[in-house]
LOROTI-726599 format. One record per residue (C-alpha): residue number from 1; x, y, z; residue in three letters. Coordinates in nm, 2 decimals, decimal comma. Example, Ala and Ser with C-alpha at 12.3 -4.5 7.8 and 13.67 -1.06 7.14 Angstrom:
{rec 1 {1,23 -0,45 0,78} ALA}
{rec 2 {1,37 -0,11 0,71} SER}
END
This chain:
{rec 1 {-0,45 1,94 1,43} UNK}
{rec 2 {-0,83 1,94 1,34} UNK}
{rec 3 {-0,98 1,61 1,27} UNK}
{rec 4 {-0,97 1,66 0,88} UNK}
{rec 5 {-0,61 1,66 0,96} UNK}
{rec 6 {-0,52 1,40 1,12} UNK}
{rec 7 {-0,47 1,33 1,49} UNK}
{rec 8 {-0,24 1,10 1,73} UNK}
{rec 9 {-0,56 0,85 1,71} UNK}
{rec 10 {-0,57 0,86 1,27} UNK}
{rec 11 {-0,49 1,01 1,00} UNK}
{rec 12 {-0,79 1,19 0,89} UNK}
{rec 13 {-0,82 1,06 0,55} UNK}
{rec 14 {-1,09 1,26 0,36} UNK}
{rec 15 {-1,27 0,92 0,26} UNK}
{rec 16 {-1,23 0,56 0,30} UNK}
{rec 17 {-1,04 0,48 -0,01} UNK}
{rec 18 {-1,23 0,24 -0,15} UNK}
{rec 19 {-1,51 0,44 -0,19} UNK}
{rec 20 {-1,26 0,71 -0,37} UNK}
{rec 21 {-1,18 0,42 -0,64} UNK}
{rec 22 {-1,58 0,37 -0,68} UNK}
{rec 23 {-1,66 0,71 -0,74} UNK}
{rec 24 {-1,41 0,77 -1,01} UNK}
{rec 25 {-1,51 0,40 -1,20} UNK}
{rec 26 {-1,87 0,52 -1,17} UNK}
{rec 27 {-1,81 0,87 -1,30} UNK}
{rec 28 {-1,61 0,71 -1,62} UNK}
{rec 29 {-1,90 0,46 -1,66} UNK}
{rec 30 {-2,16 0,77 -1,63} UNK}
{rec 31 {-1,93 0,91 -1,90} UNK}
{rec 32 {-1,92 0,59 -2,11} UNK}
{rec 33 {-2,31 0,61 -2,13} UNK}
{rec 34 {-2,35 0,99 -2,17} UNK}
{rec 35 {-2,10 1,03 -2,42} UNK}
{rec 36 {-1,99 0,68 -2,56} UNK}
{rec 37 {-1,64 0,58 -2,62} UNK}
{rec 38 {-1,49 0,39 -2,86} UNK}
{rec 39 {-1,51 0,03 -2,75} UNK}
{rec 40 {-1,19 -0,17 -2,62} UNK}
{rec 41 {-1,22 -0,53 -2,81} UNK}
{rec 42 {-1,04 -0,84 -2,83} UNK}
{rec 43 {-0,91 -1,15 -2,66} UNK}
{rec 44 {-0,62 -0,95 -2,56} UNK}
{rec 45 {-0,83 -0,69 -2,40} UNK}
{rec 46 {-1,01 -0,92 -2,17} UNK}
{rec 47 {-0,67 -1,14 -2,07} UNK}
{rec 48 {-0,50 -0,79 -1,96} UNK}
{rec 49 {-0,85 -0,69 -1,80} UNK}
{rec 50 {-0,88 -1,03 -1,62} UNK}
{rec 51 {-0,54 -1,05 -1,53} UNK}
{rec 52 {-0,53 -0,70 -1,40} UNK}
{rec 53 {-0,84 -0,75 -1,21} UNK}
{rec 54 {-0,70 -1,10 -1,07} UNK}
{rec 55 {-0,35 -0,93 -1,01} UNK}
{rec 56 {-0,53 -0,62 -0,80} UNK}
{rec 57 {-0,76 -0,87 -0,61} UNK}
{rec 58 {-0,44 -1,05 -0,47} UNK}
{rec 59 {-0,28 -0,78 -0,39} UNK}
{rec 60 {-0,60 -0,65 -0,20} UNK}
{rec 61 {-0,62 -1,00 -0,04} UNK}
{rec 62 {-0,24 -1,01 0,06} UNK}
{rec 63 {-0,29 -0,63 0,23} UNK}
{rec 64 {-0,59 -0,81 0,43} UNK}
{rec 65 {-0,44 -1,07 0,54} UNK}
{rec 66 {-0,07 -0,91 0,64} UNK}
{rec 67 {-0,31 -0,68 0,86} UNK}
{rec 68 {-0,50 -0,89 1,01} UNK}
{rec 69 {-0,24 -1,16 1,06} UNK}
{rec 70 {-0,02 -0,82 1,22} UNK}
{rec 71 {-0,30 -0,73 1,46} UNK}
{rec 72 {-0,40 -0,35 1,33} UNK}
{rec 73 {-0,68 -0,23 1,18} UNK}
{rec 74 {-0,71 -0,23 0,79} UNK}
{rec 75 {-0,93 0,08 0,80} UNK}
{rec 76 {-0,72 0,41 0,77} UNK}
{rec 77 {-0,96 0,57 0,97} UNK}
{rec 78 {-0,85 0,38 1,28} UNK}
{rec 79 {-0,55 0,36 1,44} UNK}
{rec 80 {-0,24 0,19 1,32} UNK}
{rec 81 {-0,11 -0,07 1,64} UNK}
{rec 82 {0,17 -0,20 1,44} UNK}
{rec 83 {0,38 -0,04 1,16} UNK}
{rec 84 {0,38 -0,30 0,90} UNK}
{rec 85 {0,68 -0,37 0,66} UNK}
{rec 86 {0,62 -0,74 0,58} UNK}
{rec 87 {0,45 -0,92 0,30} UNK}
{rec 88 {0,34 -0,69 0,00} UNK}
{rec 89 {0,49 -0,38 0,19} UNK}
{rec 90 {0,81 -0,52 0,09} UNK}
{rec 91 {0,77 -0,40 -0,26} UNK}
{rec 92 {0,50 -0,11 -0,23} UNK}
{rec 93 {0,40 0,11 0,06} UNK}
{rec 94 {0,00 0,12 -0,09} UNK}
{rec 95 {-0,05 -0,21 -0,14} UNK}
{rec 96 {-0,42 -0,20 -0,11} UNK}
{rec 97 {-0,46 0,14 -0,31} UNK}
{rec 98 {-0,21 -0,01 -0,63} UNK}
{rec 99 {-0,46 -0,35 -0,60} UNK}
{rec 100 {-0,74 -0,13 -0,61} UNK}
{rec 101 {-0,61 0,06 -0,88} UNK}
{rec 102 {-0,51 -0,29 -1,07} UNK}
{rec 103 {-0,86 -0,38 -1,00} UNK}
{rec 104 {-1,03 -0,08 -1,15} UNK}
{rec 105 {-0,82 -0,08 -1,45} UNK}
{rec 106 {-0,91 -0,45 -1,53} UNK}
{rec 107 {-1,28 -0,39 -1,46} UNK}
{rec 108 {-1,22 -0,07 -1,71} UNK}
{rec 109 {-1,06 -0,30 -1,97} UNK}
{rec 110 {-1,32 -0,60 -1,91} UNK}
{rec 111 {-1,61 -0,40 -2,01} UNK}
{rec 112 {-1,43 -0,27 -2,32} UNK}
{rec 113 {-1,45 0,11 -2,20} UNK}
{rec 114 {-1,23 0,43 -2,21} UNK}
{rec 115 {-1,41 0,69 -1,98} UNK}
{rec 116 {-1,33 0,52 -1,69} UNK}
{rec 117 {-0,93 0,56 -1,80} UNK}
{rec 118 {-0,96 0,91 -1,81} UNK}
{rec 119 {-1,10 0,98 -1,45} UNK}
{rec 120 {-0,85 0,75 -1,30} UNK}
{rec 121 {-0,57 1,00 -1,26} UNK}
{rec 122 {-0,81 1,25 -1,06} UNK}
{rec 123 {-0,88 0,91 -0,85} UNK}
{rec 124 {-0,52 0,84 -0,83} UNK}
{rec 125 {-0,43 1,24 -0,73} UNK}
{rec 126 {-0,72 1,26 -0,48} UNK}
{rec 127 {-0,59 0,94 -0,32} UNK}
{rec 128 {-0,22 1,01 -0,32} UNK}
{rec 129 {-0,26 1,34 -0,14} UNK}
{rec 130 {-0,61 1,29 0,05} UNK}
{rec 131 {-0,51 0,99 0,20} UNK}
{rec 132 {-0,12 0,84 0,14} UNK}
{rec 133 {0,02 1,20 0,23} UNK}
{rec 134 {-0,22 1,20 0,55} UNK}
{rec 135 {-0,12 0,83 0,64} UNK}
{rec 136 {0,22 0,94 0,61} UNK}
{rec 137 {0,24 1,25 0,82} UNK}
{rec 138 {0,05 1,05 1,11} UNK}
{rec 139 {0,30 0,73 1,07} UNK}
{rec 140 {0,55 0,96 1,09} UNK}
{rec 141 {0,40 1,15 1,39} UNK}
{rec 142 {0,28 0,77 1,56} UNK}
{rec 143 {0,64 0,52 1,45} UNK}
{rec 144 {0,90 0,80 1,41} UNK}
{rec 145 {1,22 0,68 1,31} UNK}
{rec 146 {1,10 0,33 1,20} UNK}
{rec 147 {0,86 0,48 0,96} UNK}
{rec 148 {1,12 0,70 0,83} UNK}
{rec 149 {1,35 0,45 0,75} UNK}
{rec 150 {1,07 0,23 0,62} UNK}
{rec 151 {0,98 0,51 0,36} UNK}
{rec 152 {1,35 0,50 0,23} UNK}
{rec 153 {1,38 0,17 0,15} UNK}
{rec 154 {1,02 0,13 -0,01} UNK}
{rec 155 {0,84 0,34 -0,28} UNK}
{rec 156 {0,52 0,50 -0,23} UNK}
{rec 157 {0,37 0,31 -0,55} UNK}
{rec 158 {0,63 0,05 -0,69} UNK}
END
């Protein structure tokens, strides 16, 4: 395998993922001022936004801390020491990418915008196959069996 592809050592994500989420909340808000949307208003606008922001921040938090606590790196770049299946990987596989995405929507919804909405599912695409289907194939390749298992019993998103 090439190093775009993954090796033994990572998965060869085609970005670090956060930076994938940033890019596609930027591009909407580079919309938003080019070509103006209709604004997003109201009290229950900002609770959702707040509480999806809060709710995506947790779960970002929770994926730290189950990593660090479990000993392996939280970048995907680097090699996984320890397949993890505790704590938030209970529920969801992508933890960190579904708080991420929680997070961008509520920062969407906070500022009252609707450009950002419409470049999330490229963000969403370009991270399930640029980066989940990568991590996959190399904790497949690195935990075998365990992994496989693992991938039964848990869904990719929720």
């Amino acid at each position: 395998m090439s190093g775009s592809e993954g090796t033994h050592e990572n998965p060869g994500v085609i970005a670090p993922p956060p930076l994938i989420y940033l890019a596609g909340l930027a591009l909407g808000f580079a919309f938003e001022v080019l070509l103006p949307s209709r604004r997003l208003r109201g009290v229950r606008v900002r609770a959702a936004g707040l509480l999806l922001a809060l709710g995506g921040l947790s779960l970002a938090r929770e994926f730290f801390m189950t990593f660090r606590r479990a000993g392996t790196p939280v970048d995907p770049r680097r090699a996984a020491t320890v397949l993890v299946t505790h704590g938030p990987y209970r529920f969801t596989r992508n933890p960190a990418y579904l708080g991420m995405a929680l997070l961008y929507s509520g920062i969407t919804l906070l500022r009252g915008a609707l450009w950002p909405f419409a470049t999330l599912p490229a963000v969403l695409a370009i991270v399930d196959r640029g980066v989940i289907a990568r991590e996959e194939r190399y904790l497949t390749e690195r935990f075998g069996e365990s992994y496989t298992s693992y991938r039964t019993k848990v869904p990719r998103w929720i």
